[in-house]
N, C-alpha and C positions, 0 to 999 in steps of 0.2 A: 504493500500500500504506500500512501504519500511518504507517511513518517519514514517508514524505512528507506525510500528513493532519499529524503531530504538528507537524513543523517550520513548514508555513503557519498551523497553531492558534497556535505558538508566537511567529511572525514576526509575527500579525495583533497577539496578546497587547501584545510590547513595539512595534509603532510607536501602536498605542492611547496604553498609557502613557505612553510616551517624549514623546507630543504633550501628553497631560497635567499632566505632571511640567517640561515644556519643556526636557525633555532631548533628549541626540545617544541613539539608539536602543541602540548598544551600550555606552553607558552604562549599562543596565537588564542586559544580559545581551549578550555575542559570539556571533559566530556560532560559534567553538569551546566557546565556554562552554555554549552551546543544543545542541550535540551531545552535548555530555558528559551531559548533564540527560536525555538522551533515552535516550540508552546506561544510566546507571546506574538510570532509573526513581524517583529518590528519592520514597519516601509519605510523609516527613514533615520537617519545617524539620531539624530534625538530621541528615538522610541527606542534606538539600539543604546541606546547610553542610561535606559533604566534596567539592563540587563547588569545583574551583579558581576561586576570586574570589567564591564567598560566604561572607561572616561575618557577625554577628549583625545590621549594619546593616540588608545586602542582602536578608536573608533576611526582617528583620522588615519592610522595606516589600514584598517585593515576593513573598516563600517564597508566600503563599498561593496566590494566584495563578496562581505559576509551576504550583505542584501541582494546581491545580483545571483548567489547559490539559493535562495532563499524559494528563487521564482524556478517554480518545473515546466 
C-alpha cells in the first residue's frame, strides 16, 4: 500500500543523500522521525518544521526533498 511505497521512497531518499553528504543515514532523518513525516503529510518546509528534529537547518538542506518523496 501507500505507507509502505512512501517509506522505501523515503528510505531510498536518505541513504542516496546520507552517501552524498557522507553522512550516518539517520543523521538526514530517523526512522521515527520518517514516520512522523509520513503520518503528518507536511506540503511545505513550515509544516515540515513541526516534525520533531526539524529546524530551519534541517529543513533548509534537506525540506525539499523530503517533500518532493513525499508525492507518489
Amino acid at each position: 500500500d501507500n505507507i509502505d511505497l512512501l517509506i522505501q521512497k523515503m528510505k531510498e531518499y536518505r541513504l542516496k543523500q546520507s552517501r552524498e553528504d557522507k553522512v550516518k543515514p539517520y543523521y538526514i532523518f530517523t526512522d521515527k522521525q520518517m514516520l512522523e513525516i509520513i503520518e503528518k503529510k507536511p506540503n511545505s518546509i513550515e509544516a515540515l518544521m513541526n516534525v520533531s528534529g526539524f529546524g530551519e537547518v534541517k529543513c533548509g538542506k534537506y525540506g525539499e526533498q523530503i517533500l518532493e518523496s513525499l508525492k507518489l
